[in-house]
Each structure stands twice: as C-alpha cells, then as structure tokens.
matplotlib code that plots the C-alpha trace (Angstrom):
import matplotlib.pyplot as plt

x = [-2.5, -5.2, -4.2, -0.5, -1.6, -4.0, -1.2, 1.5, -1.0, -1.8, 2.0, 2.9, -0.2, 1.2, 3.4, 5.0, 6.2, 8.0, 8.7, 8.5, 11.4, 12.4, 11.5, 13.0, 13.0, 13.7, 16.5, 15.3, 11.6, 12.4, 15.0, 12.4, 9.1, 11.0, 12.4, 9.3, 7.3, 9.8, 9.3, 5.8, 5.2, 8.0, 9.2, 5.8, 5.6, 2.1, 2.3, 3.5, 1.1, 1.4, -1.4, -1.1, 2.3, 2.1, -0.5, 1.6, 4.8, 2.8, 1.0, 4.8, 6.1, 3.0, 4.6, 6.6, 10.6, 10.1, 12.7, 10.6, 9.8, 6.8, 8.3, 10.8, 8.7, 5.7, 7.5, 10.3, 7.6, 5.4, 8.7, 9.8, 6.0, 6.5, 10.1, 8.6, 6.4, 8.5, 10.5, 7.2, 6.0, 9.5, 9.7, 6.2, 7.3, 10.5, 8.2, 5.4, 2.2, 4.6, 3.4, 0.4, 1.5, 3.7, 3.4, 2.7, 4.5, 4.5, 4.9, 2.5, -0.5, -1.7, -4.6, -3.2, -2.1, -5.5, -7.5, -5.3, -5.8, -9.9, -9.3, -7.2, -9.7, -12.7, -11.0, -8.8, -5.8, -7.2, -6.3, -2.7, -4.1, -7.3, -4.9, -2.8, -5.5, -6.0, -3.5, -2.7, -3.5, -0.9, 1.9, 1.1, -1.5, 2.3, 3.5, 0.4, 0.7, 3.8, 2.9, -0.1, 2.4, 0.9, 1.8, 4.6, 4.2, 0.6, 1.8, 3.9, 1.3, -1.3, 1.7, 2.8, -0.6, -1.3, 1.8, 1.9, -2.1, -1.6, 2.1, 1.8, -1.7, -2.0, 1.0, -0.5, -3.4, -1.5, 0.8, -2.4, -5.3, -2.9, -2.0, -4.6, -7.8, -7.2, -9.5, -6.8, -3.6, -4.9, -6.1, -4.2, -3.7, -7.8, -7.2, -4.9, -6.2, -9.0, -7.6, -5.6, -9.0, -10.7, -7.6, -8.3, -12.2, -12.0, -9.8, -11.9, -15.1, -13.3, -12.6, -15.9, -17.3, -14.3, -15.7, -19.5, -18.5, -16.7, -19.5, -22.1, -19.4, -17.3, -16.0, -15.2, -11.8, -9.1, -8.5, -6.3, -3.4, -4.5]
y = [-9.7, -9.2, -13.0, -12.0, -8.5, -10.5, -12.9, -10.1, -8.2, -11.4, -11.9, -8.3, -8.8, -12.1, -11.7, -15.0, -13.4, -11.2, -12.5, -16.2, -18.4, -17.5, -13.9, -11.4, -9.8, -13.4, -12.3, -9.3, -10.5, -10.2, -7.4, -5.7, -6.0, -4.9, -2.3, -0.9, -1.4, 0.4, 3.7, 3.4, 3.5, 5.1, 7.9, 9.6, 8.1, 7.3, 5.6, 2.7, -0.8, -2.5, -4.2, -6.1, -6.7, -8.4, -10.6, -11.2, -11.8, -14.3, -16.2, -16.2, -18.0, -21.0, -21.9, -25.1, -24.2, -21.1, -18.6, -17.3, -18.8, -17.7, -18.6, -15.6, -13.4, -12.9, -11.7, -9.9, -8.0, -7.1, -5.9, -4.0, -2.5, -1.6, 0.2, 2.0, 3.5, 4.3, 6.2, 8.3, 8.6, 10.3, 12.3, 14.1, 14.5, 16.3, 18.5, 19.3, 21.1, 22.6, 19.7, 20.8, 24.0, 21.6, 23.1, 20.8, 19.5, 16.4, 13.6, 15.7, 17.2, 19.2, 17.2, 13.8, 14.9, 16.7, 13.5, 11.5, 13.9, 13.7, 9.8, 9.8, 12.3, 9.9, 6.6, 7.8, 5.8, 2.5, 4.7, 2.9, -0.1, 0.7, 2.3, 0.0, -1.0, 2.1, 3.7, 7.0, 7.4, 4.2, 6.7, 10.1, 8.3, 7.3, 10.9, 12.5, 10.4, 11.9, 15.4, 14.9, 13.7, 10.4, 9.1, 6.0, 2.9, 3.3, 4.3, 1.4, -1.5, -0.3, -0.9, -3.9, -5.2, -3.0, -4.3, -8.2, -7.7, -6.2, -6.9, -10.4, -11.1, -9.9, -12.3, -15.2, -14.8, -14.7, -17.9, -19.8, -19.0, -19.4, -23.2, -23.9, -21.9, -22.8, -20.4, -18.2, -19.9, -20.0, -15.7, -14.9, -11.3, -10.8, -11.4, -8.9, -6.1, -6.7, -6.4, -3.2, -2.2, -2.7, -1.1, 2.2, 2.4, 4.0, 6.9, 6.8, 7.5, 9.4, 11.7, 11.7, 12.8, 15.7, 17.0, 16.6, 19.5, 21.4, 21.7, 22.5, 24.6, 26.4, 28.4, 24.9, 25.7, 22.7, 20.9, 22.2, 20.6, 19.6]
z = [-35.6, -32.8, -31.8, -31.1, -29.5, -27.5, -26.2, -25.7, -23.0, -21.6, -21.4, -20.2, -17.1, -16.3, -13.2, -14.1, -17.3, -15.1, -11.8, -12.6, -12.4, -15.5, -15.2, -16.3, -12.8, -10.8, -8.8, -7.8, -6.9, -3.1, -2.4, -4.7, -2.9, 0.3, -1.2, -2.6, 1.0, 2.8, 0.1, 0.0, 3.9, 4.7, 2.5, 2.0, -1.5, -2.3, -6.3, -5.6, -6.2, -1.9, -2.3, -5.5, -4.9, -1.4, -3.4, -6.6, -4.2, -2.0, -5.3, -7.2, -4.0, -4.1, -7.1, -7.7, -7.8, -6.8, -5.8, -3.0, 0.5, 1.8, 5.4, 4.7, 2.8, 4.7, 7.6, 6.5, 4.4, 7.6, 9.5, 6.5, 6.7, 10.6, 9.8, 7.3, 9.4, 12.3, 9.6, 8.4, 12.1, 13.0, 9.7, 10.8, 14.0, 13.0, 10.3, 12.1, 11.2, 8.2, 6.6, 5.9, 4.2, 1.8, -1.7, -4.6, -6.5, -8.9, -6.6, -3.7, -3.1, -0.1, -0.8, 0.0, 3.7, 4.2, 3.0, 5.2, 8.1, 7.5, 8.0, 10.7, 13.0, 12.0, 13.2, 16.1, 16.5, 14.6, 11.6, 12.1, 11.6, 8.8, 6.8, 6.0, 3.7, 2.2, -0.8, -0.4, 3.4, 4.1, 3.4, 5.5, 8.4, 10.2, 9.6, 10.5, 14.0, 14.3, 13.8, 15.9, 18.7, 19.0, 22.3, 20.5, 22.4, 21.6, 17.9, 18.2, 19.0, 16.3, 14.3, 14.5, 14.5, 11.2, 9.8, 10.5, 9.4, 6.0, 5.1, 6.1, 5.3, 2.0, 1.5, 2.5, 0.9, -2.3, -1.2, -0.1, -3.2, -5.6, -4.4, -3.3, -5.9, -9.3, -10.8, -9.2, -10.0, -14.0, -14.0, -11.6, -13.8, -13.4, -9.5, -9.1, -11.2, -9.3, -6.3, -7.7, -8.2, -4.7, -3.4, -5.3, -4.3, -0.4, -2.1, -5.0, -2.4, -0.2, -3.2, -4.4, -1.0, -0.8, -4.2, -3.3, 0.0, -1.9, -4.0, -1.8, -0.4, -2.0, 1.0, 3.1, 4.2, 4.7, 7.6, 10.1, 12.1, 15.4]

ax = plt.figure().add_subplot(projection="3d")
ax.plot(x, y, z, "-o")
ax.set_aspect("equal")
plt.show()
C-alpha cells in the first residue's frame, strides 16, 4: 500500500503527469500559463504559482514531441507579463490611495498592499523590476506605481526589462536545465518545489520582520500612501 501511495504522489508532483504529451491538461498547457500570468500580474491576484510555472512550462517544452515551442513561449509569456502590468499600473491609478483603505476580504489583505508599499519605498523604481521575483509584491508593486503616479515611460522601461527578465528567463531556465541537466530532467518535481520554495522565502522574511516591529511596537501605525 505505501508503494502505490508512494507512486501516486510521485505521479500527482510529476508535471508530465499532467502537462506532458499525454497529459491530462496537454492542450491547454499554453493558453493556460498565459492565462494565469496575465491574472497574477495583472488582476491584483496574488495565489497563483508564476514562478514554478514559467519553470514547469519552459522544462515541459525541452521535451522530445512536445506540444510547446520554447521559441513561442518564452516571449509571449514575457509580453503577457508586461500587459499584465500595464493593466495593474492603470487599475491603481484609477483607485488611488483608496487602495489602501481596501477592506479584507478572502482573496485580500490590507497587508499585502502595505507589504508591497514597504518594498516599493526601499527600492525606488527598481521595485518594477525586483519584484517580478517576488510573490505577493508582483501583483500590487504595478498598481502601487500607479497610485503613486509613477511617471509611465519610466514605468514602462523597468517593465519591459522586468518582464522579458522574469517571464522569459524563468522560461528558459526551465527549457535549458531540463535538456540539458539530467539530475533535473529525472526530479524535475524536487526542482520545482524547490524553487516554489525559494520563491516564498523574501515574503516569508519580509513577514517575519513586519511581525518582529509590531512587536517591539505595538503602536507602529501602517504605512501611508505617498
């Protein structure tokens, strides 16, 4: 029994068992990971996995008689990633500071756009480009710009750069370690949980820290709109 359950997980963490091919989500792979891009950078909708499944889509196309080109998904990705943004950039700039007084609710918290807002006044307008690499803070830094009244051909550039960095890179890192590593190409389910993993650690610090002040001090009021 724990030889079948041990095989079923493996199975279930395998992206070929679902993407593959054969998979049970094959036709879908691409329209799929653009899809989810665009909601994740551009819709304000942090919980979705970017990271791992730039990787995942780049290692599915290294393999043989795949239905993936990595010479159309690596860039459609990164200008999926840059329209997203525009979209988030002009949503903040239509809301305003009222984002910040955004109640919660299950899919938001206050704390997300204040955590964003603490990363975005430490790294000035490289934020566009950092957070990209950053879960969480790659859906509200673009609105945040937009509330802030980022000037937008400066916007713009840190874009592009962020987006071809991050939606293109992470895809070619999958495409080219999973044809070319084959430590990677035969875990390739370790590689991406712990990539899913890395992913989660700035937010996971950047928590920690939040919690550590508001310890010391209680009083320590959120951060305001600028």
């Amino acid at each position: 029994m724990s030889t079948l359950t041990t095989l079923a997980v493996g199975n279930f963490m395998d992206p070929t068992y679902w993407l593959g091919e054969n998979g049970l989500f094959a036709s879908a792979v691409q329209p799929g990971i653009l899809i989810i891009v665009f909601v994740e950078t551009g819709l304000l909708f942090p919980f979705l996995p970017g990271d791992t499944l730039l990787f995942t889509g780049g290692f599915m196309a290294s393999a043989d008689n795949s239905s993936l080109s990595i010479a159309t998904l690596a860039p459609t990705v990164a200008v999926v990633a840059v329209l997203g943004d525009q979209c988030a950039y002009f949503i903040g700039r239509r809301i305003g500071p009222a984002l910040f007084d955004k109640e919660d609710s299950r899919f938001f918290k206050r704390r997300y756009v204040t955590q964003s807002h603490a990363f975005f006044e430490k790294h000035g307008p490289k934020t566009i480009i950092l957070a990209r690499f950053v879960p969480v803070v790659r859906s509200f830094a673009p609105a945040l710009a937009g509330v802030s009244a980022m000037r937008y051909p400066s916007f713009l550039g840190f874009d592009i750069l962020g987006g071809v960095l991050w939606g293109g890179g992470l895809t070619l890192a999958g495409y080219f370690l999973g044809s070319r590593v084959p430590f990677v190409h035969d875990h390739v389910e370790l590689v991406v949980l712990f990539i899913a993993l890395i992913s989660l650690l700035p937010g996971v610090l950047s928590g920690a820290r939040t919690m550590a002040r508001r310890w010391r001090d209680p009083d320590r009021s959120e951060p305001k709109c600028p």
